[in-house]
C-alpha positions as CSV (number, residue, x, y, z in Angstrom):
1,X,41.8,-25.8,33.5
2,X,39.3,-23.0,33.1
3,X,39.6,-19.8,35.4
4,X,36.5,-18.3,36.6
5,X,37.4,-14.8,34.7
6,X,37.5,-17.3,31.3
7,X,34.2,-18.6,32.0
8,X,32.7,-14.9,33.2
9,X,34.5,-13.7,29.9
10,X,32.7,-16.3,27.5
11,X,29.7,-15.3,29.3
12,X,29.8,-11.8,28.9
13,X,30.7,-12.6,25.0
14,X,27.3,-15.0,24.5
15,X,25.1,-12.3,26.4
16,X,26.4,-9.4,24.1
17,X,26.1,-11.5,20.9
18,X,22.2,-11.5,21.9
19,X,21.8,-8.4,22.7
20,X,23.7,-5.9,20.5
21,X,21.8,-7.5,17.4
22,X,18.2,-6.3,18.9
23,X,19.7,-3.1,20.3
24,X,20.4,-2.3,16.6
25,X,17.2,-3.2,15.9
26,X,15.7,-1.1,18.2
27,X,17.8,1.7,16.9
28,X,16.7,0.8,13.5
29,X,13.2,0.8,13.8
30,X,13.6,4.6,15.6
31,X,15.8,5.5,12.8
32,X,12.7,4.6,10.2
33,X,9.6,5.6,13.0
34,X,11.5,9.1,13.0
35,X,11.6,9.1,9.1
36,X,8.6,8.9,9.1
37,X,7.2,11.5,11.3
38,X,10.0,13.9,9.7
39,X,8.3,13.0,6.6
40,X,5.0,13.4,7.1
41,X,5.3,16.7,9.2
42,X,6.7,18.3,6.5
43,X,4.1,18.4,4.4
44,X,3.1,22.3,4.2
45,X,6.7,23.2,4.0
46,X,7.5,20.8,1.2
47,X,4.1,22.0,-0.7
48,X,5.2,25.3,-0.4
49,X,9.1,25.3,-1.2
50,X,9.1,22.0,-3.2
51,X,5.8,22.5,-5.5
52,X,7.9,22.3,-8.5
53,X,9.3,19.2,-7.7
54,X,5.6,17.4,-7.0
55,X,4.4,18.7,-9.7
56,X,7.5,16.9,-11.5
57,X,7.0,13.9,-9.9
58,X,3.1,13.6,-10.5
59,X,3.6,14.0,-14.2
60,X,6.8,11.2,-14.1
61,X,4.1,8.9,-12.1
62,X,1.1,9.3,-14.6
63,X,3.2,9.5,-17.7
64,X,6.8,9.3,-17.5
65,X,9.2,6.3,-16.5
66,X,7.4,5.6,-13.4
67,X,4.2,5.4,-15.6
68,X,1.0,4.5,-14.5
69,X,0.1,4.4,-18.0
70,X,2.7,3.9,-20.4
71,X,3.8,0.0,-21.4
72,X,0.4,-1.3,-19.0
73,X,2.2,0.1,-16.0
74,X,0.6,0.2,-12.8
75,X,-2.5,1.5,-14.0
76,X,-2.3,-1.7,-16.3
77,X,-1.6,-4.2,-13.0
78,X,-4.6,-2.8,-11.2
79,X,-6.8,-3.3,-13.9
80,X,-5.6,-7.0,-14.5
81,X,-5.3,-8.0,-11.0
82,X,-8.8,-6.7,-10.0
83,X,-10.4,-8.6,-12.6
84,X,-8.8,-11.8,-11.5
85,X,-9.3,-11.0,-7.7
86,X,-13.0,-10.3,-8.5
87,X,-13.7,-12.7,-10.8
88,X,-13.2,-15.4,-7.9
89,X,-14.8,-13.3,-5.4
90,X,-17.9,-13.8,-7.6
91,X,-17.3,-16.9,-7.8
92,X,-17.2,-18.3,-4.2
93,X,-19.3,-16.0,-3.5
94,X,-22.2,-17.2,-5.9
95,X,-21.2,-20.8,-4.7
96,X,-21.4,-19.9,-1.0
97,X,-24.9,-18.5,-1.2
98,X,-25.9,-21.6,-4.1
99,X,-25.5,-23.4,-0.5
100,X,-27.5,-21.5,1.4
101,X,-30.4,-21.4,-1.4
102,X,-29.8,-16.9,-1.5
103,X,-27.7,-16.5,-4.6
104,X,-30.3,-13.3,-5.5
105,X,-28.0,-11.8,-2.1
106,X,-24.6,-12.1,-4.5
107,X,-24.5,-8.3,-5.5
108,X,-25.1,-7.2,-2.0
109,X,-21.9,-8.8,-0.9
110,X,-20.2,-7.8,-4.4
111,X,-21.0,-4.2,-3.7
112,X,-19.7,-4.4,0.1
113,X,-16.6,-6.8,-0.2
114,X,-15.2,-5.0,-3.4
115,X,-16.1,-1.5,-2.2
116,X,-14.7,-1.6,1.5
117,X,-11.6,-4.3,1.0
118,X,-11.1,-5.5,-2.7
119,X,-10.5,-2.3,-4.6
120,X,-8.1,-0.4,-2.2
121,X,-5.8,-3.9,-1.3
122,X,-5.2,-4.4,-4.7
123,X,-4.1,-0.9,-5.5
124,X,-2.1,-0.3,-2.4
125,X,-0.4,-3.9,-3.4
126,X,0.2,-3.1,-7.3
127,X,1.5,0.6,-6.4
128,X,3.9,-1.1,-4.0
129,X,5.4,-3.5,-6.3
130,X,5.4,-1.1,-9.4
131,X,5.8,2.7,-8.4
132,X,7.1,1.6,-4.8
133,X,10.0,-0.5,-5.5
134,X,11.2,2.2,-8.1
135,X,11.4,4.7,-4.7
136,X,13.5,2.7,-3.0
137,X,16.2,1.9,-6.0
138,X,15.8,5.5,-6.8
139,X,16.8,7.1,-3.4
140,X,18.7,3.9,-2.4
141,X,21.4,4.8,-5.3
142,X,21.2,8.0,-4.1
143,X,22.4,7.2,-0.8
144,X,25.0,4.9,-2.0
145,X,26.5,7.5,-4.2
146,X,26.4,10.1,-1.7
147,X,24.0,12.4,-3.4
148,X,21.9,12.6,0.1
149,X,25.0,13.6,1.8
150,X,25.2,16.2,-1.0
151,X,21.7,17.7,-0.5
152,X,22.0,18.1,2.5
153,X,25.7,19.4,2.3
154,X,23.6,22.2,-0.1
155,X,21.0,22.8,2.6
156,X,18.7,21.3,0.7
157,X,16.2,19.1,3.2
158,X,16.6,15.5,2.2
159,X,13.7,14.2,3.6
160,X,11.0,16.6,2.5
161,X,13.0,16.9,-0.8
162,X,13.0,13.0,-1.4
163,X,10.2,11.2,0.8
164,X,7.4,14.0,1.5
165,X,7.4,15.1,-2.2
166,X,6.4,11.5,-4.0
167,X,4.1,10.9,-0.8
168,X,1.6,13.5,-1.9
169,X,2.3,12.4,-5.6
170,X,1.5,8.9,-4.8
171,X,-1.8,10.0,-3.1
172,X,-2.7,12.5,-5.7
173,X,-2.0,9.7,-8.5
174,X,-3.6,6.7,-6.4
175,X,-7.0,8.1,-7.1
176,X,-8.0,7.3,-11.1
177,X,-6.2,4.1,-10.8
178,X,-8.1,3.7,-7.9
179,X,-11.7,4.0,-9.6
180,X,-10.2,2.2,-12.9
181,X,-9.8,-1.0,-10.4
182,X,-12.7,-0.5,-8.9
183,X,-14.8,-0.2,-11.8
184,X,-13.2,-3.4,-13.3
185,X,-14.0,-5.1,-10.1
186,X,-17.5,-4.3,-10.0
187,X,-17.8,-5.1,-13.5
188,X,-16.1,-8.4,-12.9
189,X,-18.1,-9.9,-10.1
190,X,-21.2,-9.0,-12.1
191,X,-19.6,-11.0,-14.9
192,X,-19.3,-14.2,-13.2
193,X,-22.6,-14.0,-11.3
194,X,-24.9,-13.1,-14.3
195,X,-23.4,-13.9,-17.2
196,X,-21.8,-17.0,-16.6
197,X,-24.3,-18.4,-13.9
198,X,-27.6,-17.1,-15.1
199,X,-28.0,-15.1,-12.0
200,X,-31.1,-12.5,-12.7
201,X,-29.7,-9.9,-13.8
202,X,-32.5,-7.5,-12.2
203,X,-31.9,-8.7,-8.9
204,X,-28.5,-8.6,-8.7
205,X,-28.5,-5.0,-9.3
206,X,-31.3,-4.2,-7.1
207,X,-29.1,-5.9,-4.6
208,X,-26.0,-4.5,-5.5
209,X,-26.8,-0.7,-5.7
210,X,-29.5,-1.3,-2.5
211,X,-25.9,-1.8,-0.5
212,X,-23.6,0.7,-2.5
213,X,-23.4,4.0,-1.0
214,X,-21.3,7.2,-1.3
215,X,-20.1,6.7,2.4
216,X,-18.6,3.2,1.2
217,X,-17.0,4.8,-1.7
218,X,-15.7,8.1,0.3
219,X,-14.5,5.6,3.2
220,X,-13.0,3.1,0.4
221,X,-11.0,6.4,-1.3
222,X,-9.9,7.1,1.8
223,X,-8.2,4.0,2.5
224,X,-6.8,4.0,-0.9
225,X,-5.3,7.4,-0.3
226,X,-3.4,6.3,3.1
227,X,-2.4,3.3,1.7
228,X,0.0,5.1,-1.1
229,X,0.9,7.3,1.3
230,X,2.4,4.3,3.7
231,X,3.8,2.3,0.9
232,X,5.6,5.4,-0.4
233,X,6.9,6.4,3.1
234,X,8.2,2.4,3.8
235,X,9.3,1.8,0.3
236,X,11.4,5.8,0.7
237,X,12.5,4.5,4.2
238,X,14.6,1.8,3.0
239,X,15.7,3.6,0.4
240,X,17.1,6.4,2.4
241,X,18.8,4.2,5.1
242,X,20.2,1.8,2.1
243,X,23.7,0.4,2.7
244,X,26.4,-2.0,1.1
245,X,26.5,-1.1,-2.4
246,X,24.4,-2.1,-5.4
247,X,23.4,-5.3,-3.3
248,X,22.2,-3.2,-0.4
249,X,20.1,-1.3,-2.8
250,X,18.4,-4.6,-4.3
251,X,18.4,-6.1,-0.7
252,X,16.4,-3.1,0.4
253,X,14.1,-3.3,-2.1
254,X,12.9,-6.4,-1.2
255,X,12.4,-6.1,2.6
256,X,10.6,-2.9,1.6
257,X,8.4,-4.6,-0.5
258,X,7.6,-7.3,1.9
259,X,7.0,-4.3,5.2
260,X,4.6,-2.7,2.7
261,X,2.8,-5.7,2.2
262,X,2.6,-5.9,5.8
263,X,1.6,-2.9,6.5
264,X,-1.3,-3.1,4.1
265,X,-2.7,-6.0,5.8
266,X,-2.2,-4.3,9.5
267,X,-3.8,-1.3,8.4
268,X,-6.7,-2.9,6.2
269,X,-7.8,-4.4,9.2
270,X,-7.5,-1.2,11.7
271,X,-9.3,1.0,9.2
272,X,-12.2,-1.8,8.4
273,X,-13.0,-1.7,11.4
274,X,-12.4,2.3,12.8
275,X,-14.7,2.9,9.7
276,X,-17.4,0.7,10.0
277,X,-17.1,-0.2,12.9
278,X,-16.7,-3.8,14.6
279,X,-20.1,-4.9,13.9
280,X,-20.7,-3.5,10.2
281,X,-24.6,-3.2,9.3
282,X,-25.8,-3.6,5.8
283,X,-27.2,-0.7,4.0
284,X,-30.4,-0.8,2.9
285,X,-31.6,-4.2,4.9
286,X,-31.0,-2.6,9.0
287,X,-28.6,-5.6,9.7
C-alpha cells in the first residue's frame, strides 16, 4: 500500500517538475532583459573608452569578414531580396487595384508600402541572418572558451566591450544598405507596374512622388536604425549566455535568429503605428 507521505512526496515531485522549468525561465529572460539595458546604457562610456574598437568593427562590417560587400554579402541579400519582395508587391498590388478599376493609384501605395514597411523589414531580416548570426558564434565561442571570464578577469567590461560596441557599428553600417534596398525596391515595383503592365508611366510617378515625403524616409531610417540595433543586442544576448560546447554555440544561434525575427515583427508593428499613427493619412490626397 501507499502511505500518505508517498503520495504527498510524488506530489511535491510533479509540482516542482512544472515549476522549476519556468522559474528558470523567468531567470533567463531577466538575465537577457538586464543584458540589454547593461548594453545599451553603456553607450557614452563604450564610445569614449572603446572608439578604437568601433571603429574596428565598422570597417570588419563594411569590408572585412563580416562584409556587407565582399562575396554579395549582406549588402548583396538586401539588394536581392528587395527586388523579389517588391517585385510581388507590384504585382498584387497592380492586380488589387485592376479590381477596383484605379490601377493609376499603384505608385501611391508603392511609395507608402515600400517606404514605411518594405525597405526596413527586409534589412533588419537580411542583417539578422548575415551579420547577426556571425555575433552570436563569435561571442558564443568566446564564452565557451572562457575568454569572457578572461576580460572581465582583466577588468576589461564584457558587455560594453562585446555587445555595445557592434550595436552602434550595426546602426552606423545599416544606413547605405539601407537606401541600396530601398532604392532597388522603388525601382522594382515601378518595374512590374509600368514596364511589364503598361501602366502610364506619367501617372505612376505623379502618384508615387505626390505620396513620398522626407518624413516617410526620416521615419523609415529610423526604424531601420533600431532594428540593427535590436537584432545585434538579441543575436549578442545569446551569444554571451551560450552554454554546452560547440553545440550550444550553433543551438544558440538559431533561437537567436528566430527572437530576432520576432522581434522585428513586434516592433514593426509598434513603430508603424507610434509613427504614423493608428489611422495613417495619405500625403498629398487629405485621407
Amino acid at each position: 500500500m501507499v502511505s500518505t507521505a508517498d503520495i504527498r512526496v510524488r506530489g511535491n515531485r510533479g509540482i516542482s517538475r512544472r515549476v522549476v522549468p519556468v522559474a528558470d525561465q523567468t531567470v533567463r529572460l531577466g538575465e537577457y532583459v538586464t543584458f540589454i539595458f547593461r548594453a545599451i546604457v553603456a553607450i557614452p562610456y563604450t564610445l569614449v573608452y572603446y572608439r578604437k574598437h568601433v571603429i574596428r568593427q565598422i570597417a570588419e562590417m563594411t569590408f572585412g569578414t563580416k562584409s556587407l560587400l565582399s562575396g554579395g554579402g549582406t549588402m548583396g541579400i538586401v539588394l536581392a531580396m528587395s527586388l523579389a519582395a517588391a517585385m510581388m508587391l507590384g504585382v498584387e498590388t497592380y492586380r488589387g487595384l485592376q479590381l477596383v478599376g484605379m490601377t493609376s493609384m499603384s505608385g501611391m501605395l508603392a511609395a507608402i508600402a515600400n517606404t514605411r514597411e518594405l525597405a526596413p523589414v527586409v534589412v533588419a531580416i537580411a542583417l539578422a541572418a548575415k551579420v547577426g548570426t556571425g555575433f552570436t558564434a563569435q561571442i558564443g565561442a568566446m564564452r565557451i572558451s572562457d575568454e569572457i571570464a578572461a576580460l572581465d578577469v582583466m577588468a576589461i567590461r564584457s558587455i560594453p566591450f562585446l555587445a555595445t560596441t557592434r550595436m552602434i557599428a550595426a546602426m552606423v553600417c545599416v544606413l547605405p544598405i539601407y537606401m541600396i534596398g530601398l532604392l532597388a525596391s522603388y525601382i522594382s515595383t515601378r518595374a512590374v507596374v509600368v514596364w511589364f503592365n503598361g501602366e502610364s508611366s506619367g501617372t505612376y510617378d505623379y502618384f508615387f512622388h505626390l505620396a513620398l515625403t522626407p518624413t516617410d524616409l526620416l521615419f523609415s531610417a529610423t526604424k531601420a536604425v533600431v532594428f540593427a540595433g535590436i537584432v545585434t543586442l538579441v543575436q549578442c544576448s545569446y551569444g554571451y549566455f551560450a552554454s554546452g560546447g560547440p553545440e550550444g554555440v550553433g543551438q544558440a544561434a538559431g533561437r537567436a535568429l528566430r527572437t530576432s525575427i520576432l522581434a522585428i515583427g513586434i516592433f514593426d508593428v509598434i513603430f508603424t503605428f507610434g509613427l504614423w499613427g493608428l489611422v495613417p493619412q495619405i500625403p498629398g490626397l487629405g485621407l
